[in-house]
Backbone as ProteinMPNN parsed JSONL, in Angstrom:
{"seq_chain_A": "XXXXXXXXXXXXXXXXXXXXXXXXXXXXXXXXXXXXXXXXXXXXXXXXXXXXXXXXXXXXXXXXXXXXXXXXXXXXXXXXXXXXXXXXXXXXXXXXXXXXXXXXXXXXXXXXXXXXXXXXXXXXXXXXX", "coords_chain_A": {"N_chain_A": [[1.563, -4.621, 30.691], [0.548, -6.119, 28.312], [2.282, -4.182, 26.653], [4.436, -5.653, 26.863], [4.061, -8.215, 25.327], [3.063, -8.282, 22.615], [5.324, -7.68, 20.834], [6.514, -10.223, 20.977], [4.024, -11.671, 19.878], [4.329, -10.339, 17.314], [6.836, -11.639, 16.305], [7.247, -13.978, 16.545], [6.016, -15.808, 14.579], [8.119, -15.329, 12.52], [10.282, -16.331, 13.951], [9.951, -18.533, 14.293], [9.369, -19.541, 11.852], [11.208, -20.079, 10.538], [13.11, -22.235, 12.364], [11.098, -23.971, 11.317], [10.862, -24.01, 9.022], [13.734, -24.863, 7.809], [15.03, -25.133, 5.32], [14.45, -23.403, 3.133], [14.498, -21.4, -0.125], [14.513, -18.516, -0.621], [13.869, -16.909, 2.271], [12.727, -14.338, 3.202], [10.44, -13.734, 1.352], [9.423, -16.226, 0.905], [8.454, -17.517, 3.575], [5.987, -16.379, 5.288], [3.815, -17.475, 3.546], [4.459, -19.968, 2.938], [4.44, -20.76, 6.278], [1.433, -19.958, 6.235], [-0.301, -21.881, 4.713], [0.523, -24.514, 5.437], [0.092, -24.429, 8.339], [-2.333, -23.121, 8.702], [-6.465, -23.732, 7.878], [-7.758, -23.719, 5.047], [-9.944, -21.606, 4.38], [-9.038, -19.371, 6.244], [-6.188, -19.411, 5.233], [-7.47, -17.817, 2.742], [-8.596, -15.461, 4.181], [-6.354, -14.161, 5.37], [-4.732, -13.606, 2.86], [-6.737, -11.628, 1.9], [-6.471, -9.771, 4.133], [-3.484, -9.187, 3.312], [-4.201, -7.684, 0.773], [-5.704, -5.209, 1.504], [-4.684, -4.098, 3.713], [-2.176, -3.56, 2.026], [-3.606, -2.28, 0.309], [-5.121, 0.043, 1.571], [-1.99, 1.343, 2.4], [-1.691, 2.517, 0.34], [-3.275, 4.47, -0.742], [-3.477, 5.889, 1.444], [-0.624, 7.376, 1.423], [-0.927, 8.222, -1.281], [-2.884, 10.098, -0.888], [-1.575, 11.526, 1.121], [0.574, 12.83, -0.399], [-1.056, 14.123, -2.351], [-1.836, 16.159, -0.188], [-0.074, 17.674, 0.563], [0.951, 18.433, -1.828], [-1.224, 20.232, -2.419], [-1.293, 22.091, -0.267], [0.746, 22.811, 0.331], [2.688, 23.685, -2.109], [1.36, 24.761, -4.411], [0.076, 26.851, -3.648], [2.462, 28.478, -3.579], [3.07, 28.355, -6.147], [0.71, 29.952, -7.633], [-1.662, 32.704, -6.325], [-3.963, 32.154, -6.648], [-4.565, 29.997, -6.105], [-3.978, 29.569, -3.473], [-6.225, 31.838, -2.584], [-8.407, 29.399, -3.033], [-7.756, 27.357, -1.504], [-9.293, 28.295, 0.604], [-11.821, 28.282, 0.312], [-14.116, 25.624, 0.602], [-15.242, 23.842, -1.418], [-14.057, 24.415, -3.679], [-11.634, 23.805, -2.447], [-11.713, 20.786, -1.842], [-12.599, 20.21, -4.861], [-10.113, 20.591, -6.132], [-8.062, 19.065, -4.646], [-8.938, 15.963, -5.163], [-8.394, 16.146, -8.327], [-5.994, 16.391, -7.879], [-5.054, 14.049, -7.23], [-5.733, 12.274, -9.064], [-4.325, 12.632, -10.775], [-1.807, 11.842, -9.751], [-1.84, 9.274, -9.35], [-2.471, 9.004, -12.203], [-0.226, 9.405, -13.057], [2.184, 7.64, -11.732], [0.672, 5.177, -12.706], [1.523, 5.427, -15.59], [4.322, 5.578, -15.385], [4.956, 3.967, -13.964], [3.809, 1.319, -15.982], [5.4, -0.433, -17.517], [6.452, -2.52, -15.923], [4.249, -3.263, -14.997], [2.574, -4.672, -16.972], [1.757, -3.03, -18.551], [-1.654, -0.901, -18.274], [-4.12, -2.623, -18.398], [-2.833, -5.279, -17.64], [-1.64, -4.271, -15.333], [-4.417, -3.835, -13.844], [-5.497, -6.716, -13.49], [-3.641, -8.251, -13.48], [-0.762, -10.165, -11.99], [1.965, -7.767, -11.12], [5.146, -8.071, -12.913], [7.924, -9.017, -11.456]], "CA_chain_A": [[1.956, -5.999, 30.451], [0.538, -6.309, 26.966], [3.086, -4.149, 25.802], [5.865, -6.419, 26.609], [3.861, -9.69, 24.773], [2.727, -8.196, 21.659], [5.716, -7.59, 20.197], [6.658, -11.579, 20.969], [3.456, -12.296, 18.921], [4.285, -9.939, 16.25], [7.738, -11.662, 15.521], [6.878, -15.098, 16.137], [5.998, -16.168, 13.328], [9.27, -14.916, 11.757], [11.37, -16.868, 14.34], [9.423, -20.17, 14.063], [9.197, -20.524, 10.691], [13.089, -20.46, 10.263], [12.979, -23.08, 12.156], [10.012, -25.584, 11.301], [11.148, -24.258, 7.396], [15.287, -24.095, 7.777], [15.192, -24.961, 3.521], [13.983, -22.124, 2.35], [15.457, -20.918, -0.78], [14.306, -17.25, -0.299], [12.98, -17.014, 3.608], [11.953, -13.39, 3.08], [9.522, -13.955, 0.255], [8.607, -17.54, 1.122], [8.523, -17.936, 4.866], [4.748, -16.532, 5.612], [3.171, -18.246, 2.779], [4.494, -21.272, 3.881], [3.527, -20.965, 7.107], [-0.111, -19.738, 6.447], [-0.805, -23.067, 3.74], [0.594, -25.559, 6.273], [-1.03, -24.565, 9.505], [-4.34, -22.7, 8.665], [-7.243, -24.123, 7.009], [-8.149, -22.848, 3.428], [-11.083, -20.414, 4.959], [-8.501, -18.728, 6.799], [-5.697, -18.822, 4.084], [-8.113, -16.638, 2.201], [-8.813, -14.356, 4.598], [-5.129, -13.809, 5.606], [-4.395, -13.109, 1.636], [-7.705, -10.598, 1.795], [-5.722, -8.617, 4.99], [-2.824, -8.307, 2.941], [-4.523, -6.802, 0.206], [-6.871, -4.421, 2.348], [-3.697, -2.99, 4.39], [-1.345, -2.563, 0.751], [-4.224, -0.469, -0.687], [-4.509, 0.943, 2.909], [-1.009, 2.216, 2.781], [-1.177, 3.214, -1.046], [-4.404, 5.219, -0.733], [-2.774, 6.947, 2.8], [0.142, 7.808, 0.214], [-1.186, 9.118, -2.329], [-3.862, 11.29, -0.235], [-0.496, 12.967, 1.951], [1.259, 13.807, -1.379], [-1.5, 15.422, -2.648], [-2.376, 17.215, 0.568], [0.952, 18.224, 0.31], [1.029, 19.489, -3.0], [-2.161, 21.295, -2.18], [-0.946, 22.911, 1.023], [2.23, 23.642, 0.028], [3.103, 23.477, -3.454], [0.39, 25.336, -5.412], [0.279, 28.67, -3.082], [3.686, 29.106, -3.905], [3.013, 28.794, -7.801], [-0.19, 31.055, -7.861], [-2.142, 33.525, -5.334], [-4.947, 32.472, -6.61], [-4.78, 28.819, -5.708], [-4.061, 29.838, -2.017], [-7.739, 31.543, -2.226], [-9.122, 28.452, -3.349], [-7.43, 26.81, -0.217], [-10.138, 28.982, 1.462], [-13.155, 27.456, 0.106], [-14.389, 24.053, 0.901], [-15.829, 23.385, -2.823], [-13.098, 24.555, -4.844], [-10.364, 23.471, -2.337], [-11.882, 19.151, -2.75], [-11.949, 19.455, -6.23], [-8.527, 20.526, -6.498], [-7.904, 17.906, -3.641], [-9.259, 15.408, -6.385], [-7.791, 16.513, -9.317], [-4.108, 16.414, -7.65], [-4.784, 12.959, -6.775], [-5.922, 11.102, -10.012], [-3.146, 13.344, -11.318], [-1.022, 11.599, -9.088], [-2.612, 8.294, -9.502], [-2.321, 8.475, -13.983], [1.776, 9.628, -13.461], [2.397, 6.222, -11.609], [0.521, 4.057, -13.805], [2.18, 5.693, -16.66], [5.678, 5.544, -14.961], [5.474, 1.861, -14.174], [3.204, 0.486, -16.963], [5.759, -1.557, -18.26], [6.96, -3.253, -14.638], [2.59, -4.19, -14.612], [2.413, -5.398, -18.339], [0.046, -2.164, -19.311], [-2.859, -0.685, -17.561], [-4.643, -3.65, -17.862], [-2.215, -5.743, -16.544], [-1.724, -3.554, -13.663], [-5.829, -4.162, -12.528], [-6.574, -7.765, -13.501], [-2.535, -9.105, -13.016], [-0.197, -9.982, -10.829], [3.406, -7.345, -11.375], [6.469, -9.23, -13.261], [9.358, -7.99, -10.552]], "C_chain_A": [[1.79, -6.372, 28.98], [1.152, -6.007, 25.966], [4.289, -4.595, 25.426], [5.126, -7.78, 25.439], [3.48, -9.106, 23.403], [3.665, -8.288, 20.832], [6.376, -9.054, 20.123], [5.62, -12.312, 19.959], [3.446, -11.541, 17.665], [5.559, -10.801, 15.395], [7.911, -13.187, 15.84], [7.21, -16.248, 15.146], [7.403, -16.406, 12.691], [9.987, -16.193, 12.503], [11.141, -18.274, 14.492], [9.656, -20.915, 13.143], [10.714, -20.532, 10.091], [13.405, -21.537, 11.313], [12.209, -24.256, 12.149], [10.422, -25.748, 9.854], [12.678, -24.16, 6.851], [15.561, -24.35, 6.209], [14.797, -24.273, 2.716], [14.352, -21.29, 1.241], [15.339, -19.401, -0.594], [13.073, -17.149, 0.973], [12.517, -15.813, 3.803], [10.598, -13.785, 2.347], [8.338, -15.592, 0.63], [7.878, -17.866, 2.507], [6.746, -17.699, 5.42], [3.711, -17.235, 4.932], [3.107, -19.453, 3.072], [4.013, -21.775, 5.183], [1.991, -20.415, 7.16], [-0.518, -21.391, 5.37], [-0.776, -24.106, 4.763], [-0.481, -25.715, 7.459], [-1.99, -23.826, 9.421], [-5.233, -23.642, 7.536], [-7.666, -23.227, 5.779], [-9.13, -21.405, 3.242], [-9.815, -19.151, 5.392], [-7.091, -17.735, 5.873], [-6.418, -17.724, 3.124], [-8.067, -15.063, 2.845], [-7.321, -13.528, 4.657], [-4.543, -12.851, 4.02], [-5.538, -12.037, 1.772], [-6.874, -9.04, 2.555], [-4.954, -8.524, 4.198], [-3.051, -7.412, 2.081], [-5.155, -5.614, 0.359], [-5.309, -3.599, 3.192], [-2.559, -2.953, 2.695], [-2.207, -1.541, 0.447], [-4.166, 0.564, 0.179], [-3.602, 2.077, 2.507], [-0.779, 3.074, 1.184], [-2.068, 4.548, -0.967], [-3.552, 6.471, 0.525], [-1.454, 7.531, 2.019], [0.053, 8.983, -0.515], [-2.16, 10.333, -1.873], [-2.482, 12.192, 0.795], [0.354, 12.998, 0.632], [0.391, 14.676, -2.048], [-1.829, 16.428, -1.838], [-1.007, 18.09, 0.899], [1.566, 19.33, -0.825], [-0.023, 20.426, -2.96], [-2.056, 22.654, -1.382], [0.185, 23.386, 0.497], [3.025, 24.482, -0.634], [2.151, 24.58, -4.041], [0.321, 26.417, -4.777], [1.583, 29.003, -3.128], [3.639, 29.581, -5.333], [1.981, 29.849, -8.089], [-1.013, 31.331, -6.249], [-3.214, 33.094, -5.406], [-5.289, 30.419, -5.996], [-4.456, 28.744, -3.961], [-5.237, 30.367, -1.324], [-8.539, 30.127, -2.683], [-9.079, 27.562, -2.278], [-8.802, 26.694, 0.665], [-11.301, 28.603, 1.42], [-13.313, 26.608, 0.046], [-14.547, 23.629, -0.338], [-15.047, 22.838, -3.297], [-11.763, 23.895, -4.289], [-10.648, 21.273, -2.293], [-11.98, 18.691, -3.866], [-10.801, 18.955, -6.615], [-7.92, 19.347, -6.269], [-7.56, 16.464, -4.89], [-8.216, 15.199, -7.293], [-6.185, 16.303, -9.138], [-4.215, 14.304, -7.405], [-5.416, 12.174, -7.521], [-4.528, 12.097, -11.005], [-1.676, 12.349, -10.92], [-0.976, 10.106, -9.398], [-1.765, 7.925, -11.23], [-0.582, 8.436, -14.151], [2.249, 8.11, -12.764], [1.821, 5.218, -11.901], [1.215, 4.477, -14.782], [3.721, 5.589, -16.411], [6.044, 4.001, -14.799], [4.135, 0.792, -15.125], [3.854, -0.858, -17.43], [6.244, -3.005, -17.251], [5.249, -4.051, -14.803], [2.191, -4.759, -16.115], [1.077, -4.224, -18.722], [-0.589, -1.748, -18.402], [-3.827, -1.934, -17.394], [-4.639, -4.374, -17.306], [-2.016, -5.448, -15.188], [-3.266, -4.223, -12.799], [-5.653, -5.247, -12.381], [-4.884, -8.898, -13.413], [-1.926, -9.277, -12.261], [1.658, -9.183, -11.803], [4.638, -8.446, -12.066], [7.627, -8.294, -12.181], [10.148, -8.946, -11.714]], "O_chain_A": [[2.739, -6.89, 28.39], [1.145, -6.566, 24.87], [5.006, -4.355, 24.455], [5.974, -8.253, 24.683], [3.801, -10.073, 22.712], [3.341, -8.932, 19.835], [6.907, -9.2, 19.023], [5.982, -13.282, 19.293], [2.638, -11.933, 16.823], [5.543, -10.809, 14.164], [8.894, -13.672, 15.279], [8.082, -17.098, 14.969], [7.783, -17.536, 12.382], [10.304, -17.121, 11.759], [12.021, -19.086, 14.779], [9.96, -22.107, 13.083], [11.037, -21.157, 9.081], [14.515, -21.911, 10.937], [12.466, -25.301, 12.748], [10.467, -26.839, 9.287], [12.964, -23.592, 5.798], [16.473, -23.638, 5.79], [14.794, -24.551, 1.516], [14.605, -20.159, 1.657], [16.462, -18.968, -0.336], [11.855, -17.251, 0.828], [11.685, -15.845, 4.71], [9.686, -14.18, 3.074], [7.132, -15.836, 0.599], [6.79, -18.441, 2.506], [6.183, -18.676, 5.913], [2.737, -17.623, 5.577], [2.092, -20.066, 3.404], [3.385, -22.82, 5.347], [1.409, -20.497, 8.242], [-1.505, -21.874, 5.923], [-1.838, -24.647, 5.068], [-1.399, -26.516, 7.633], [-2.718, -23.94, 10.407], [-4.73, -24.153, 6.535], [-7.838, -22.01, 5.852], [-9.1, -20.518, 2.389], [-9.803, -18.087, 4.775], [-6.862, -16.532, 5.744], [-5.748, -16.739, 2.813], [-7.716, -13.988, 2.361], [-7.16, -12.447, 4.091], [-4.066, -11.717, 4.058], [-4.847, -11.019, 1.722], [-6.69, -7.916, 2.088], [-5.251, -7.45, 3.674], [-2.449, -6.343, 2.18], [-5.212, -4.885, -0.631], [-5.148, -2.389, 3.03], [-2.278, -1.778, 2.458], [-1.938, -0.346, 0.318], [-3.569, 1.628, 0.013], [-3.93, 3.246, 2.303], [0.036, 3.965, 0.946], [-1.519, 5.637, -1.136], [-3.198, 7.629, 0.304], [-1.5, 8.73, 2.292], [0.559, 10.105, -0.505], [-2.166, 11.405, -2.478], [-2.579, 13.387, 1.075], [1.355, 13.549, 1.088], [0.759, 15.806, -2.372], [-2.117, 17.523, -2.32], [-1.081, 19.16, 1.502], [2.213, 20.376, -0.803], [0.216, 21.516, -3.481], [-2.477, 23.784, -1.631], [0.349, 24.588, 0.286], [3.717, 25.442, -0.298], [2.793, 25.624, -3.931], [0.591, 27.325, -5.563], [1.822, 30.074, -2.571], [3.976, 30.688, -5.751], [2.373, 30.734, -8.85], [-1.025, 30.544, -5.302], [-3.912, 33.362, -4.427], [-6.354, 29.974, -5.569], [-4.79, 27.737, -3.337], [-5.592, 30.017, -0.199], [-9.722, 30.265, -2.373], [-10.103, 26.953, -1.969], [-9.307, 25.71, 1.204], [-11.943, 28.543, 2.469], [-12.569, 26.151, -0.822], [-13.744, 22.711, -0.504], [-14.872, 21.638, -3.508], [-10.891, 23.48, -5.053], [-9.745, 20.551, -2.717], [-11.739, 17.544, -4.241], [-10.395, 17.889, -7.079], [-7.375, 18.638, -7.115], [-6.477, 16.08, -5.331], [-7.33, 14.35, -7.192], [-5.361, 16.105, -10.031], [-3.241, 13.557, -7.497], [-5.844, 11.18, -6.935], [-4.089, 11.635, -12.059], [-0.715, 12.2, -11.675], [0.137, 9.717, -9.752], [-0.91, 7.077, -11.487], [0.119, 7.799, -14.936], [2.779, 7.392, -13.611], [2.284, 4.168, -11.457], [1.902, 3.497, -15.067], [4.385, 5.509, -17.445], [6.899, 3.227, -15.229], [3.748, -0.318, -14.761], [3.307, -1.936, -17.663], [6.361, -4.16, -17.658], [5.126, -5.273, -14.724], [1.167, -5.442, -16.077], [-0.09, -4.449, -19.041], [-0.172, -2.199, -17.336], [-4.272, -2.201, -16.278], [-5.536, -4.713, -16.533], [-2.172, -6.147, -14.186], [-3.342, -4.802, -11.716], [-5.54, -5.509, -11.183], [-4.978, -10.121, -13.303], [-2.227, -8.558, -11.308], [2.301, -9.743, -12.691], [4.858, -9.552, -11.573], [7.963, -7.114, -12.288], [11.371, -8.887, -11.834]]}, "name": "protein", "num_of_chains": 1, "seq": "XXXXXXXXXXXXXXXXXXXXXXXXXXXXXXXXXXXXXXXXXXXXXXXXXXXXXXXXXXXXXXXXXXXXXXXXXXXXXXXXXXXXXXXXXXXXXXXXXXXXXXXXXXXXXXXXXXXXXXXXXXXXXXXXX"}
């Protein structure tokens, strides 16, 4: 039974606030904001903005850990023999682990630096789209 109602309270939202908000100049972008300011209290607005930030890093972190376990597994015992024994050892194969994944990490800050106004911008701003 729960799996018929969940997906009624997952899309909700969506089909409400088109119409309690039918003026919306952009109802993608605007539509949950709007409805979290109106009907939650300010405690809650917080939290709600906390979840989204806690599931983006979520899905960035889950990302960037299956491309490097990808490039680990995959990628690198094709280029050398000797990085396929390293596979083999727990030590040497979480450094690597590591190493592929601030690797991975410095090439997309350096690729979109200028979209985040800099490295600094990137931590302490919000993106110019």
């Amino acid at each position: 039974m729960c799996i018929y109602i969940w997906p009624l309270l997952i899309f909700l939202p969506m089909f409400a606030g088109a119409v309690i908000f039918p003026n919306l100049e952009n109802p993608a972008s605007q539509l949950y904001p709007a409805l979290t300011t109106t009907f939650l209290p300010h405690g809650l607005v917080c939290l709600v903005v906390a979840a989204i930030f806690a599931t983006t890093m979520s899905m960035t972190v889950s990302d960037i850990n299956s491309l490097a376990a990808v490039f680990q597994r995959n990628i690198l015992p094709l280029i050398s023999k000797k990085f396929k024994e390293w596979n083999q050892e727990d030590k040497k194969s979480l450094h690597i682990a590591r190493l592929i994944t601030i690797t991975i990490i410095t090439i997309i800050i350096g690729l979109y630096q200028d979209m985040f106004g800099g490295v600094l911008g990137m931590i302490v701003g919000v993106p110019n789209y």
